[in-house]
PAZAPA-4460 file (N, C-alpha, C; in steps of 0.05 Angstrom, whole numbers, plus 32768, in hexadecimal, padded with zeros to 4 digits):
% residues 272
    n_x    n_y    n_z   ca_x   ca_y   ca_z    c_x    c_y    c_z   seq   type   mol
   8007   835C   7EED   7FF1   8355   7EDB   7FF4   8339   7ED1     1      X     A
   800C   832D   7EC8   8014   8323   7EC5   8012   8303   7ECB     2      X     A
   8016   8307   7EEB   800F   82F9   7F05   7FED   82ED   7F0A     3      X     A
   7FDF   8307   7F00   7FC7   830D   7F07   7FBB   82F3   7EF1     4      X     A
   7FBF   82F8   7ED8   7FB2   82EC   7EC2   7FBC   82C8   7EC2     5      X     A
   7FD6   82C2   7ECA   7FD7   82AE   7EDA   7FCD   82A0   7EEA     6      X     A
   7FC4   82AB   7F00   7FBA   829D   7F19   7F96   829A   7F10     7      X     A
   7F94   82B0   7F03   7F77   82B1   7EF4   7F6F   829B   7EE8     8      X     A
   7F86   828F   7ECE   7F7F   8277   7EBF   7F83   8261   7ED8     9      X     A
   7F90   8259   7EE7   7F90   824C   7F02   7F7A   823C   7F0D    10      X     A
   7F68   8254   7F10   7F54   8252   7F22   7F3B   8246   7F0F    11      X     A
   7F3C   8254   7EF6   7F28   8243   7EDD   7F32   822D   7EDF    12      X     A
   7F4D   8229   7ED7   7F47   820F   7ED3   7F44   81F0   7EE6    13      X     A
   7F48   8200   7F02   7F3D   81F4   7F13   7F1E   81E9   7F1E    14      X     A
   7F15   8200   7F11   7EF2   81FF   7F11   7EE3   81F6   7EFE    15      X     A
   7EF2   81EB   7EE5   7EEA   81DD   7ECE   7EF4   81C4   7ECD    16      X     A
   7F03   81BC   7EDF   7F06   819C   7EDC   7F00   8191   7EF5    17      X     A
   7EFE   819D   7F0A   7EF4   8194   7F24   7EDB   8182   7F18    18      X     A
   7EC8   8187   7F08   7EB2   8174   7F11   7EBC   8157   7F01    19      X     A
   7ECE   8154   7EF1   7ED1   8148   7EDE   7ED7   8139   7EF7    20      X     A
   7EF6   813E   7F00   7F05   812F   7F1A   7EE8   8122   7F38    21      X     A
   7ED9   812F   7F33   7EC4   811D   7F4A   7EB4   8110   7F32    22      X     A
   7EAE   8116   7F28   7E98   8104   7F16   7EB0   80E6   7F11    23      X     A
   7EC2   80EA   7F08   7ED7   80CF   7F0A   7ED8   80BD   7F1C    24      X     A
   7ED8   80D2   7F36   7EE3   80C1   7F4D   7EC3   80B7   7F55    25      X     A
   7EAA   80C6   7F53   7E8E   80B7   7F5E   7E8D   809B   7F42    26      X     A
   7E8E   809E   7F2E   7E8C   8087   7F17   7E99   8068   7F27    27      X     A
   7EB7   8071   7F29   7EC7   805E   7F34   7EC2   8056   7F51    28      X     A
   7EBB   8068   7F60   7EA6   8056   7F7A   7E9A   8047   7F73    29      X     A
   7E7E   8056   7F5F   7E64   8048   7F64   7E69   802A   7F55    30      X     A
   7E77   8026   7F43   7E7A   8014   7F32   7E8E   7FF9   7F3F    31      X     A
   7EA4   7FFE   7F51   7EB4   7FED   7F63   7EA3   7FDB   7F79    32      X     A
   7E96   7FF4   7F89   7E92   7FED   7FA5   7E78   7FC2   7FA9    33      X     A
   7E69   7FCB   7F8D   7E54   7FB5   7F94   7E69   7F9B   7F8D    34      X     A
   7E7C   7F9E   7F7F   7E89   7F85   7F72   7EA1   7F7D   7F81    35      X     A
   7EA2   7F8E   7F97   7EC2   7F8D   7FAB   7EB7   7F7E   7FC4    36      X     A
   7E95   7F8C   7FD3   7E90   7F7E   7FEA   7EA4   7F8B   8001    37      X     A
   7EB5   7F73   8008   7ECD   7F78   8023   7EE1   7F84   8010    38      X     A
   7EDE   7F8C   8002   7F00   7F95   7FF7   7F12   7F88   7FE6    39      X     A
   7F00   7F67   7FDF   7F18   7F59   7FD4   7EF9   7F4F   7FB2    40      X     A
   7F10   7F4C   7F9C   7EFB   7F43   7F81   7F09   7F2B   7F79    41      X     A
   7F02   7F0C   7F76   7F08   7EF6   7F66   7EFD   7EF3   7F53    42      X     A
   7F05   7EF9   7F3B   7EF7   7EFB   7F22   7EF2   7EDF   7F1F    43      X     A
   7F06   7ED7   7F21   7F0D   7EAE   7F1A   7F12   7EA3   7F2D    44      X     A
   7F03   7E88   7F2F   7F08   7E77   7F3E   7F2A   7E6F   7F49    45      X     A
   7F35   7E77   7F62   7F57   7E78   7F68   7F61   7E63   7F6D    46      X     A
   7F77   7E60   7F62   7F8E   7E4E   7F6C   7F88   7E51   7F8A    47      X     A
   7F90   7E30   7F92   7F87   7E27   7FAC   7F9C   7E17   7FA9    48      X     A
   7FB5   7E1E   7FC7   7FC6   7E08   7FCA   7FC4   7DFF   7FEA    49      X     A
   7FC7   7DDE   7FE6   7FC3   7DDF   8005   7FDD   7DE9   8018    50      X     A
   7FD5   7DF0   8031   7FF0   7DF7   8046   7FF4   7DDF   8048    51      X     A
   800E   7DDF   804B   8024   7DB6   805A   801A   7DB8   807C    52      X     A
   800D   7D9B   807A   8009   7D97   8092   7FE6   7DA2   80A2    53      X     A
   7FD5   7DB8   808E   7FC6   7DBD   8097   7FAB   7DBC   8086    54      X     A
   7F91   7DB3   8092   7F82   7DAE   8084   7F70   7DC7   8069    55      X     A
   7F7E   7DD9   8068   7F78   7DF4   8065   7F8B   7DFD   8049    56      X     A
   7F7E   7E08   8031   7F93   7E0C   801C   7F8D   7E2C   8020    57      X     A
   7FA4   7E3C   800F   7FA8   7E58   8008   7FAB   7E5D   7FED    58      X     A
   7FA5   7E76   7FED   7FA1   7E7F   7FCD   7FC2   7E90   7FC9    59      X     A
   7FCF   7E81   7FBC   7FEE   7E92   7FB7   7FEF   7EAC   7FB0    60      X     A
   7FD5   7EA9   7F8E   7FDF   7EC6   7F8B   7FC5   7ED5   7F89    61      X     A
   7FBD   7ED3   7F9F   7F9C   7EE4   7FAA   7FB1   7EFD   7FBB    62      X     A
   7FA7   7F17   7FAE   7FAF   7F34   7FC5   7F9F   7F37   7FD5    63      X     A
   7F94   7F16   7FE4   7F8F   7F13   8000   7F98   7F05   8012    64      X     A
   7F89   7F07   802C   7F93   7EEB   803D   7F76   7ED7   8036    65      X     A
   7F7A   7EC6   8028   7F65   7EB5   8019   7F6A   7E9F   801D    66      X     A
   7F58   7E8A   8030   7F5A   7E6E   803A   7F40   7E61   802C    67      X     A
   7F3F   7E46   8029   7F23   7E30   8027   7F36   7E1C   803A    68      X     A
   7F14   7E19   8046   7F15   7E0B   805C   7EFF   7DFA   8061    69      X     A
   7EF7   7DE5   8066   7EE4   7DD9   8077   7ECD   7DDC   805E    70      X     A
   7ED4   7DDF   8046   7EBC   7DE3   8027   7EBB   7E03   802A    71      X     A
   7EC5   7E10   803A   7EC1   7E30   8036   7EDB   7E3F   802F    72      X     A
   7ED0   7E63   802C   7EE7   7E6B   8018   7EEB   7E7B   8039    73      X     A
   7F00   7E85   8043   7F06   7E92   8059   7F1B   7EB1   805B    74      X     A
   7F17   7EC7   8058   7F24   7EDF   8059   7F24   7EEA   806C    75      X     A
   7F42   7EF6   8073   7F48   7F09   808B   7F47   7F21   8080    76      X     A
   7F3A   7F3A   8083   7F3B   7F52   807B   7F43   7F60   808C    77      X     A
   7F55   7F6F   8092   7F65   7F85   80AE   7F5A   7F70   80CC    78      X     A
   7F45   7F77   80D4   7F46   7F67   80F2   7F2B   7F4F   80EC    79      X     A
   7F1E   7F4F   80D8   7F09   7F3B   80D0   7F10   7F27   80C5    80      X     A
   7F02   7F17   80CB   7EFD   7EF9   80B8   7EE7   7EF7   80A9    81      X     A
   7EE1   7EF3   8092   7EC0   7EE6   8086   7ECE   7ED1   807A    82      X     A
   7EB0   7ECB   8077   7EAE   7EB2   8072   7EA2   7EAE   8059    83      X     A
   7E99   7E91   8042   7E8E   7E93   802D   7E89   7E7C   8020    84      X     A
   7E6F   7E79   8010   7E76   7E5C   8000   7E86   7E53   7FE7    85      X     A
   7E80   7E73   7FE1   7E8A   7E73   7FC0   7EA1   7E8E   7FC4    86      X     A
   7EAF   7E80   7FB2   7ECB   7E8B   7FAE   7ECD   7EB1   7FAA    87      X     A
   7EB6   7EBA   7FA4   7EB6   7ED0   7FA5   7E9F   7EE8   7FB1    88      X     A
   7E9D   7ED9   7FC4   7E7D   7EDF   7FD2   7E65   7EDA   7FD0    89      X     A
   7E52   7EE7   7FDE   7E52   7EFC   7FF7   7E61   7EEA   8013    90      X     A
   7E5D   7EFF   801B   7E7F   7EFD   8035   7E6A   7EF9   804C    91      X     A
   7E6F   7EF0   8063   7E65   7EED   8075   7E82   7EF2   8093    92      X     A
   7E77   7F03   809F   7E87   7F12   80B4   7E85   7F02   80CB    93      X     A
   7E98   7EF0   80DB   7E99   7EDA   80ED   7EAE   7EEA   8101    94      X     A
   7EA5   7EE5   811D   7EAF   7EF3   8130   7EC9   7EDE   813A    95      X     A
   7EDE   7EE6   8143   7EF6   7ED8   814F   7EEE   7EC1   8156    96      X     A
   7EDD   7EC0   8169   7EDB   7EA4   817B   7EC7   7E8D   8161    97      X     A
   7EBF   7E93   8156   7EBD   7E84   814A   7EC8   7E7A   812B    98      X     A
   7EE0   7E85   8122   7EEE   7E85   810C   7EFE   7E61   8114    99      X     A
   7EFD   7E4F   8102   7F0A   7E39   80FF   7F25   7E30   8115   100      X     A
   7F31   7E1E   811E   7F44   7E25   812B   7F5C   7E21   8116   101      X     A
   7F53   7E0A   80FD   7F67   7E06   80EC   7F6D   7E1A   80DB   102      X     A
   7F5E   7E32   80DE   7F63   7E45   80D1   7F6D   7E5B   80D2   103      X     A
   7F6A   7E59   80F1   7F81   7E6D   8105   7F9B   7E65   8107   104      X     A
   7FA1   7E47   8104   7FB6   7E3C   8106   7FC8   7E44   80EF   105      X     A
   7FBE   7E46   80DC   7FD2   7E4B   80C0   7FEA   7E59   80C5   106      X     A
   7FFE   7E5E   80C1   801B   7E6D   80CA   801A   7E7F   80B3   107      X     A
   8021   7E98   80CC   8023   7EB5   80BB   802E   7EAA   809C   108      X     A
   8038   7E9F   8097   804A   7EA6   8072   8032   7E9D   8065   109      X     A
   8020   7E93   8069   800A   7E8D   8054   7FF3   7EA6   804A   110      X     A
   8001   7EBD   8060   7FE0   7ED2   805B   7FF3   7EE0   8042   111      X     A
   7FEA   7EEA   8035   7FEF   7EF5   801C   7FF4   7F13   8021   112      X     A
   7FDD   7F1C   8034   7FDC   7F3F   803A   7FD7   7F3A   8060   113      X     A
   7FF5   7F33   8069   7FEC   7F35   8087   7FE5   7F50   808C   114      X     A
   7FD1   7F54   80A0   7FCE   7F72   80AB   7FE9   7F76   80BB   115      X     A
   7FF0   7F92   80C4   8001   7FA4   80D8   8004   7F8C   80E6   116      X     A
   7FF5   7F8C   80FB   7FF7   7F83   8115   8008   7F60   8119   117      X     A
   8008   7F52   80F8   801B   7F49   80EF   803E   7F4E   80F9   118      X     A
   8042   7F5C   80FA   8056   7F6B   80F2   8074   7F5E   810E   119      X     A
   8082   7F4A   8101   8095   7F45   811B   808F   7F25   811F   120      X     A
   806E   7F19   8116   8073   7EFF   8122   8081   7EEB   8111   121      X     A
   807F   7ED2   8117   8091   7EB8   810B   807C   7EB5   80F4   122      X     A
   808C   7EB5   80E1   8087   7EAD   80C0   807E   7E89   80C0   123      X     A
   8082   7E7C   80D4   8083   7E59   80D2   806F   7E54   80F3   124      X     A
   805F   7E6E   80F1   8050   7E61   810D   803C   7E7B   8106   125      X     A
   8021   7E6C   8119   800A   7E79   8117   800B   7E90   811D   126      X     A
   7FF2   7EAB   8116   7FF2   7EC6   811D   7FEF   7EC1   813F   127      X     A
   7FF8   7ED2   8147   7FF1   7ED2   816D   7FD1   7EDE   8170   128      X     A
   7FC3   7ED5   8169   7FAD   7EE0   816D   7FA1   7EE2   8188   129      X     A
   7FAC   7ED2   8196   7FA9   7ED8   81B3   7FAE   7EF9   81BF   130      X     A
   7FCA   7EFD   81B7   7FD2   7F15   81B9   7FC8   7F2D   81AE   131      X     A
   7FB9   7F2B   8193   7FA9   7F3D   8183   7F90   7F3B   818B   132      X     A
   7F81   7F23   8195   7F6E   7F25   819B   7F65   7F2C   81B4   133      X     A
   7F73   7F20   81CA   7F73   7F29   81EF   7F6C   7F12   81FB   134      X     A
   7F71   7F18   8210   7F6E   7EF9   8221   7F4E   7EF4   8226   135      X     A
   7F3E   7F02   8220   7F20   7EF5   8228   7F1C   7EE2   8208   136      X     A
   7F29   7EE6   81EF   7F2A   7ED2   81DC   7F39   7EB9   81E4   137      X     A
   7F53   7EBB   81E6   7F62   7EA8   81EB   7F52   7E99   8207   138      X     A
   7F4F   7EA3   821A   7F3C   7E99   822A   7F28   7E85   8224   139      X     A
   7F10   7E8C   820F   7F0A   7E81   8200   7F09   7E6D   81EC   140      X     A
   7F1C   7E68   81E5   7F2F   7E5A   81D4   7F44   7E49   81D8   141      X     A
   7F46   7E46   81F5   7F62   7E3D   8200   7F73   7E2F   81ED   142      X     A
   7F89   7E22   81E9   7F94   7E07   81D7   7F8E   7E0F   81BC   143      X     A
   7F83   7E25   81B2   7F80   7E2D   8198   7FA1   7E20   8187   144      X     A
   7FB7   7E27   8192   7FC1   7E29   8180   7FDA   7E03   8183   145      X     A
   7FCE   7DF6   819A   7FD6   7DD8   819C   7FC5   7DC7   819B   146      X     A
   7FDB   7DB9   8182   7FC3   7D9E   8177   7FCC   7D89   8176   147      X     A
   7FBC   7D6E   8167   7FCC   7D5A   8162   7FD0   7D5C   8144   148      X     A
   7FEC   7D62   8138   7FEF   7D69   8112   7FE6   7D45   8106   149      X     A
   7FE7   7D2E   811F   7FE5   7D18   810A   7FC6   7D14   810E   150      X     A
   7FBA   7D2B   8119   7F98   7D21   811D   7F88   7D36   810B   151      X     A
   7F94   7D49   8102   7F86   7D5E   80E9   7F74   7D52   80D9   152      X     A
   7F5F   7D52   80D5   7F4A   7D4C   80C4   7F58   7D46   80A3   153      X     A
   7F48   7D44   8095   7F55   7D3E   807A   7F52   7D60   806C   154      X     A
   7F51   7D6B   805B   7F49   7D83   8046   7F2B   7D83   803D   155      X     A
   7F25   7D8C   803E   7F05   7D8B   802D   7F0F   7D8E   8017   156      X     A
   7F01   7D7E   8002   7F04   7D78   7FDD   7EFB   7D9C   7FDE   157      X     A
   7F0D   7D9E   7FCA   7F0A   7DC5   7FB7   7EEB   7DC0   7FAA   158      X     A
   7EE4   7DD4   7FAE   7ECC   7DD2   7F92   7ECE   7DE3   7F7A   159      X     A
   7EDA   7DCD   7F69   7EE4   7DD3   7F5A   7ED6   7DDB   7F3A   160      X     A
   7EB9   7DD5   7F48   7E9D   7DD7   7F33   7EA5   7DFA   7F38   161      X     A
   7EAA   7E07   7F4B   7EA2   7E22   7F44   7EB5   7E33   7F30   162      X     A
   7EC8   7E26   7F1A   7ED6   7E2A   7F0B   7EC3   7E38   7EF8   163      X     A
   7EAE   7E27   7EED   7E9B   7E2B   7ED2   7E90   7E45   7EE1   164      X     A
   7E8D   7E4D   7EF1   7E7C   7E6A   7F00   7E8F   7E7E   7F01   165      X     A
   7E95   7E91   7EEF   7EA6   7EA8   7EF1   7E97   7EB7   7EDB   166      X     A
   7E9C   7EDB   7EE3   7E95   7EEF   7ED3   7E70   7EF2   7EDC   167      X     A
   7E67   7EF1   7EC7   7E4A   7F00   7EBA   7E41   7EDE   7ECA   168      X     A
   7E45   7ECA   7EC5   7E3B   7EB0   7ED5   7E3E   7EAB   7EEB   169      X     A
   7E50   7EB3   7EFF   7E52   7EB7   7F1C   7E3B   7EB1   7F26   170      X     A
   7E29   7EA3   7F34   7E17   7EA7   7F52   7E18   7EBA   7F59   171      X     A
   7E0D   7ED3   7F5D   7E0E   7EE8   7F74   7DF9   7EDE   7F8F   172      X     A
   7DDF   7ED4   7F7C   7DCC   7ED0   7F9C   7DD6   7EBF   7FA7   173      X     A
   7DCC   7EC1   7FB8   7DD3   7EAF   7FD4   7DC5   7E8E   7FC6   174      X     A
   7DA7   7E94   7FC8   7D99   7E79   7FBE   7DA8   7E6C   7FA2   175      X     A
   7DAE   7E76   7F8F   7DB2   7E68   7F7D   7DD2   7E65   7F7C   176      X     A
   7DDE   7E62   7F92   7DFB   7E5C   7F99   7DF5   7E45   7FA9   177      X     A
   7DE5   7E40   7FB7   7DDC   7E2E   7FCB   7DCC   7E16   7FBD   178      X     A
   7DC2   7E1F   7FA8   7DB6   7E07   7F8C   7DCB   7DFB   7F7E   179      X     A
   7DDB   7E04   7F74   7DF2   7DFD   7F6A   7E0B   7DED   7F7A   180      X     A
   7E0D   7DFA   7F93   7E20   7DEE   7FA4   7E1A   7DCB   7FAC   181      X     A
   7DF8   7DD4   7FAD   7DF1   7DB5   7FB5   7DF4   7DA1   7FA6   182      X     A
   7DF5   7DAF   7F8A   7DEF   7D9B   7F77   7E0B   7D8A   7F6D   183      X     A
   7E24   7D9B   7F74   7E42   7D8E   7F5F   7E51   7D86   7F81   184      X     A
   7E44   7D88   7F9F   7E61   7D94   7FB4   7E4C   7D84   7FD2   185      X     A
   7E56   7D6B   7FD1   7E50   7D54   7FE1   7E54   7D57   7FFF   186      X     A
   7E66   7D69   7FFD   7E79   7D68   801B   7E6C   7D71   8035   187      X     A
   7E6A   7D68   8043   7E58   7D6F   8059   7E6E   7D7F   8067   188      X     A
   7E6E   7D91   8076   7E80   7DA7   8088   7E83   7D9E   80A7   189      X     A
   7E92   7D9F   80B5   7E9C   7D8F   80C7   7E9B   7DAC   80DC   190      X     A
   7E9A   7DC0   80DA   7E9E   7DD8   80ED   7E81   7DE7   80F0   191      X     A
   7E7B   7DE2   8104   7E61   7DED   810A   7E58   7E0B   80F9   192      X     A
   7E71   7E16   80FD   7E6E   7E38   80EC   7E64   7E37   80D7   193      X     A
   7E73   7E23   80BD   7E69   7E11   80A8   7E55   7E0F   80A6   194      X     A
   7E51   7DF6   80B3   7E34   7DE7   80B2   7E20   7E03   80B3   195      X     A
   7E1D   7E12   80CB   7E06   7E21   80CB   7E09   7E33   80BB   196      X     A
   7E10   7E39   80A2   7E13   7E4E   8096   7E0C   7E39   8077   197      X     A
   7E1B   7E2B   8071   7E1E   7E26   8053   7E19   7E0D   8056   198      X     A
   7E06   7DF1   805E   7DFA   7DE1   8059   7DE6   7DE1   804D   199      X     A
   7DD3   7DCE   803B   7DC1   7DD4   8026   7DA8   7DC6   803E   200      X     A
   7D8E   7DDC   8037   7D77   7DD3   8049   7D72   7DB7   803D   201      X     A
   7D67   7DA6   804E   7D57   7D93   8050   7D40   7D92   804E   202      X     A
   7D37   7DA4   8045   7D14   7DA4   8041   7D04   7DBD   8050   203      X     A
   7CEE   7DC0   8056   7CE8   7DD6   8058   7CE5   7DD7   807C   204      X     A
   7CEC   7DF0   808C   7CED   7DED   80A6   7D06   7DDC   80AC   205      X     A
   7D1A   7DE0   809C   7D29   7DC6   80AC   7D4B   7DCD   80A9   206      X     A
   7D59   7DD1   80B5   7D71   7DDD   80AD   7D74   7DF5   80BE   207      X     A
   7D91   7DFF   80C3   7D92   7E16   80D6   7D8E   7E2C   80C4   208      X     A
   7D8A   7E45   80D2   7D7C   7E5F   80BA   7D9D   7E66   80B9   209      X     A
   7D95   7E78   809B   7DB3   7E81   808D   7DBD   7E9F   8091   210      X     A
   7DD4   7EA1   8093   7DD9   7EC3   809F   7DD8   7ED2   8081   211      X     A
   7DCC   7EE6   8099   7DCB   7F02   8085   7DE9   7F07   8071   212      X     A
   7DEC   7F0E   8053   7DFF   7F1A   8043   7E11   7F2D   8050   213      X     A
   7E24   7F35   8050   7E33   7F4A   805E   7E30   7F61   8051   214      X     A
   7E24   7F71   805F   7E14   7F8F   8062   7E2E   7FA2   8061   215      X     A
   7E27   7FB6   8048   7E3D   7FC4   8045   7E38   7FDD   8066   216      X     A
   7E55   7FE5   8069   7E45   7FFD   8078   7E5A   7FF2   809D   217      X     A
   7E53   8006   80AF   7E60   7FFD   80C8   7E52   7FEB   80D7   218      X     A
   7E3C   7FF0   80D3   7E2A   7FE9   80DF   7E25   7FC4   80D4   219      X     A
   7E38   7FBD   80D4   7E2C   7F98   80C8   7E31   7F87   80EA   220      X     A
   7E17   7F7A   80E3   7E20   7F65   80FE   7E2B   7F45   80F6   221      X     A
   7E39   7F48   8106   7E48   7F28   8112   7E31   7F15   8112   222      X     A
   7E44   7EFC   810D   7E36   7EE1   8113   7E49   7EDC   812F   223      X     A
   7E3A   7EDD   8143   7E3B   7ED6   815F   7E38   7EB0   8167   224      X     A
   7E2E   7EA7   8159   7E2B   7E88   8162   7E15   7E88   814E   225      X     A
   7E17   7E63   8156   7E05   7E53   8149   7DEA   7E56   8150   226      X     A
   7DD8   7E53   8141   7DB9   7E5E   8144   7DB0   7E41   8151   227      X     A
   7D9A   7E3E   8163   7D92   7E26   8168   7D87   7E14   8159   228      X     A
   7D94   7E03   815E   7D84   7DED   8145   7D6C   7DE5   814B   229      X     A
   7D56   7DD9   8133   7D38   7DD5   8139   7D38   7DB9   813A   230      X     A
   7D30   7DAB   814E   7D23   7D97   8162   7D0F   7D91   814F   231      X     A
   7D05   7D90   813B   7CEB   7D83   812C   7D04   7D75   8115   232      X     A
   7D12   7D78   8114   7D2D   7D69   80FC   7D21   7D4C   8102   233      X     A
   7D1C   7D39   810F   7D18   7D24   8112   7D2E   7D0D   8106   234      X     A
   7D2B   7CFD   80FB   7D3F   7CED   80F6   7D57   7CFA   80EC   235      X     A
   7D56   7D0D   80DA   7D6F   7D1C   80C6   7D85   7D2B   80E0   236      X     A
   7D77   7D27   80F9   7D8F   7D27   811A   7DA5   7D08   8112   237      X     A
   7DA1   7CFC   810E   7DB5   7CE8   8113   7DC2   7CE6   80FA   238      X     A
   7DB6   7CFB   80E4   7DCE   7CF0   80D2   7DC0   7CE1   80B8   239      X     A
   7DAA   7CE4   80B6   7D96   7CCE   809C   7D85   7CE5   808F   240      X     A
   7D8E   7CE1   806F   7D87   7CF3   8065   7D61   7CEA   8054   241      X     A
   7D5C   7CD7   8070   7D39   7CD8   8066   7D39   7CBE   8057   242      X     A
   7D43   7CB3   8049   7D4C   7C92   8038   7D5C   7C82   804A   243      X     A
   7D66   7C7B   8061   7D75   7C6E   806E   7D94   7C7A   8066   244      X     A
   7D9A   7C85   8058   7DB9   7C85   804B   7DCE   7C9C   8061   245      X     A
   7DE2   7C90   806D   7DEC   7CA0   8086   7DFC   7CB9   8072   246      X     A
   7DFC   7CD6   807E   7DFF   7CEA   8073   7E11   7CF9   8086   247      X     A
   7E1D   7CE8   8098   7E2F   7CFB   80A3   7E52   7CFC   8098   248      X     A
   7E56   7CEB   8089   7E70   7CE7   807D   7E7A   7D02   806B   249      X     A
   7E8F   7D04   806D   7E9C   7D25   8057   7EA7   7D1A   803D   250      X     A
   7EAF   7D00   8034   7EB0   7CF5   8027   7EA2   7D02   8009   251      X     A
   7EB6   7D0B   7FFD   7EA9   7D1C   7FE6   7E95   7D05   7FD1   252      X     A
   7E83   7D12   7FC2   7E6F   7D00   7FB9   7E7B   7CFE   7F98   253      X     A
   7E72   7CF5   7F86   7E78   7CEA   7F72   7E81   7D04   7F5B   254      X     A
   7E75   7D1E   7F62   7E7C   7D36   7F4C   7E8A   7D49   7F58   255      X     A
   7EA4   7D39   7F6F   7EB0   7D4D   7F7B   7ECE   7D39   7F71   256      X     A
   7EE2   7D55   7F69   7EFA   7D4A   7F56   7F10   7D54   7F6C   257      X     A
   7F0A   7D5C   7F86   7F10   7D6A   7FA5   7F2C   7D5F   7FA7   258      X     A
   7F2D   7D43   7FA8   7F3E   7D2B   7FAB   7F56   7D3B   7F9B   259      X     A
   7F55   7D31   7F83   7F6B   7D38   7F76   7F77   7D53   7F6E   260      X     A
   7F6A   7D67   7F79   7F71   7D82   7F70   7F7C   7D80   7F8F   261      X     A
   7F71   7D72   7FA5   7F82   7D71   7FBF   7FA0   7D67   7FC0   262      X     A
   7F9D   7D56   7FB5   7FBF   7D49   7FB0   7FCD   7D60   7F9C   263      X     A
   7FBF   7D69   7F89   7FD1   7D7F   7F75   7FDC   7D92   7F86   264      X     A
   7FCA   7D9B   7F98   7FCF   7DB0   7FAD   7FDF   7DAB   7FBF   265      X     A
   7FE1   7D93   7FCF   7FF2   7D90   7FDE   8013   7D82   7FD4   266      X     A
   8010   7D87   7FC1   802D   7D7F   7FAD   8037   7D9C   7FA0   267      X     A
   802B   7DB4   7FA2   8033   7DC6   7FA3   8035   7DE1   7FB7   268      X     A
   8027   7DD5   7FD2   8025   7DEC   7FDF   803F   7DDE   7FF3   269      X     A
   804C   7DF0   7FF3   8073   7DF5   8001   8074   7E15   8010   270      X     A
   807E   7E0E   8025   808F   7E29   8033   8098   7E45   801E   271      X     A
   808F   7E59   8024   809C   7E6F   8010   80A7   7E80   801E   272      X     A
***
């Protein structure tokens, strides 16, 4: 009887806190999932140190693999890359063959959270992505991982305007990240992936179209290539932004502080 009145209270009290235990766990979904995106949250604008030797800085103490590159923010998530303007999204999903090469180049010790498949290579040399990826990439890609180190481009200046944007002031849209970006962040992008994604239009009809936000769900598509560019651009093809004044230089413009947070960076980013 004993036994009986036991297993009795048991089973109540299993049936009286069960909803409590799902109602917790649906709260803490619904409330995570819109503010995570891919899985990763930057409340604050991150420490950015550059790698020695490469045009590409890393975030030390990001619990990601978190690169800026080329004026963009860059994350490896398990077998993905996105891509981004602003330091904490929306993410944009870029397929192998077209992910940076200086960005593939980075040597395993810089990812923060290598995936598995990590597991065995050289800490002071690039991921084998050849080997993770298969020979119709590498194919593609030949010499991905030989260069000239004294011909590396310079760093793109940090933008370091997106400090004052954290919390409840963040950009979420797309457009009014793209208003803002134009207004403090000079740098023109040197990698086609770049360019067609996060350059500021030139006026109306004129500029390559911008990819879709990254779609929660399995179902999200890839950016496969560059969209064709429109043939009515007329002069703004060679580089003149409509006033005679040449606009192809990366040369940060007068409210970019890029320079010197570059040198800070590269006076602290060392082998770990």
């Amino acid at each position: 009887m004993r036994y009986l009145l036991v297993a009795s209270s048991l089973l109540l009290g299993s049936l009286t806190s069960a909803p409590s235990a799902q109602a917790q766990v649906s709260v803490g979904v619904g409330i995570a999932m819109p503010s995570i995106q891919i899985g990763i949250n930057v409340p604050a604008y991150p420490e950015l140190v550059a790698v020695p030797g490469y045009p590409v800085y890393y975030a030390p103490r990001a619990s990601s693999n978190y690169f800026f590159y080329d004026g963009a923010y860059w994350v490896l998530q398990g077998d993905d890359w996105y891509v981004s303007s602003w330091y904490d999204g929306p993410w944009y999903v870029v397929q192998p063959e077209h992910v940076p090469l200086y960005v593939l180049r980075v040597p395993v010790r810089y990812y923060r959270q290598p995936p598995p498949y990590f597991r065995g290579w050289r800490a002071d040399a690039p991921p084998r992505w050849g080997q993770h990826w298969g020979r119709d990439w590498e194919g593609r890609r030949r010499g991905w991982d030989r260069w000239d180190r004294h011909g590396a481009p310079r760093p793109a200046p940090l933008p370091v305007y997106q400090r004052g944007y954290a919390g409840d002031r963040y950009p979420r849209a797309p457009e009014m990240q793209r208003e803002i970006r134009s207004e403090h962040y000079r740098y023109r992008p040197r990698e086609e992936v770049t360019r067609t994604r996060f350059e500021p239009y030139e006026g109306p009809g004129r500029g390559p179209p911008r990819a879709e936000p990254y779609p929660q769900g399995p179902d999200h598509r890839r950016w496969s290539g560059p969209p064709p560019r429109d043939d009515r651009r007329g002069d703004d093809r060679r580089g003149n932004d409509g006033r005679g004044n040449d606009r192809r230089g990366n040369d940060p413009g007068p409210h970019d502080n890029g320079q010197r947070h570059g040198d800070e960076g590269r006076g602290r980013g060392h082998d770990r």
